[in-house]
C-alpha positions in Angstrom: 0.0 0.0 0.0 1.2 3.3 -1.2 1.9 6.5 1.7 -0.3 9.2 1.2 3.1 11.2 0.4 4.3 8.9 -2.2 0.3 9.7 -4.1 1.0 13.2 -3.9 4.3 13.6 -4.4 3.4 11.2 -7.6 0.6 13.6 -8.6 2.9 16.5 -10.0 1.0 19.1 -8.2 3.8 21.7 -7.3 3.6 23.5 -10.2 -0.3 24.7 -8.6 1.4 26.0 -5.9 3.9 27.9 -7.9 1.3 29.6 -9.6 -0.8 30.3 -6.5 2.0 32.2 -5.1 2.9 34.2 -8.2 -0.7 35.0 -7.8 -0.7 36.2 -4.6 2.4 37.9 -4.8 0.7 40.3 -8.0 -2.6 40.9 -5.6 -0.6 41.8 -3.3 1.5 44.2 -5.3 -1.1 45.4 -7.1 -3.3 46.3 -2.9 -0.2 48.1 -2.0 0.4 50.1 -5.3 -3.1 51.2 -4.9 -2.9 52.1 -1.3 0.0 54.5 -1.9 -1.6 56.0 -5.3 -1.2 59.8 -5.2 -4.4 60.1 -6.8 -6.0 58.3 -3.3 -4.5 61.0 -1.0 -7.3 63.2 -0.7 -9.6 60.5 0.2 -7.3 59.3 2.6 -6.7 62.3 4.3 -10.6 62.8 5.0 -11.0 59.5 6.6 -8.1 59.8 8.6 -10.2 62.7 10.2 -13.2 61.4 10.4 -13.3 59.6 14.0 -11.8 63.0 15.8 -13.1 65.3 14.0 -16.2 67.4 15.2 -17.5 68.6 12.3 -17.6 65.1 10.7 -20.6 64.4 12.8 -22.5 67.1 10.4 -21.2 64.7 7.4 -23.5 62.8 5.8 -21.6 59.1 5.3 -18.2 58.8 3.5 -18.8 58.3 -0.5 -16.3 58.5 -3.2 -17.0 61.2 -5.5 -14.7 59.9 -8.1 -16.9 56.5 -8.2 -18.7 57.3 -11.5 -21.8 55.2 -10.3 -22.5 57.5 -7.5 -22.7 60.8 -10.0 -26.7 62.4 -11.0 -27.6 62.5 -14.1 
């Protein structure tokens, strides 16, 4: 009786977890490129305020005004 090692091993699978890290590593890249965008500062600036800042009670919620499925007309 074959070890459940020697069927996997057997099965040539590694090359499914080369591609699920290369995967993962592009996501990854790709969330931290996006999170340090220049074009994001504004909005991130905002929200850092929004827990101490007094006037933010006033605020209706946070919505991105660059989301073009949030714009009238």
């Amino acid at each position: 009786m074959k070890s459940l090692t020697d069927v996997v091993s057997g099965a040539g699978l590694s090359g499914y977890a080369e591609i699920a890290l290369v995967i993962f590593l592009i996501a990854f890249i790709g969330i931290v490129i996006s999170l340090f965008a220049p074009s994001k500062r504004q909005t991130y600036e905002r929200m850092r305020h929004l827990p101490i800042d007094a006037e933010s009670a006033d605020l209706p919620p946070y919505r991105d005004t660059d989301d073009p499925s949030l714009r009238r007309g």
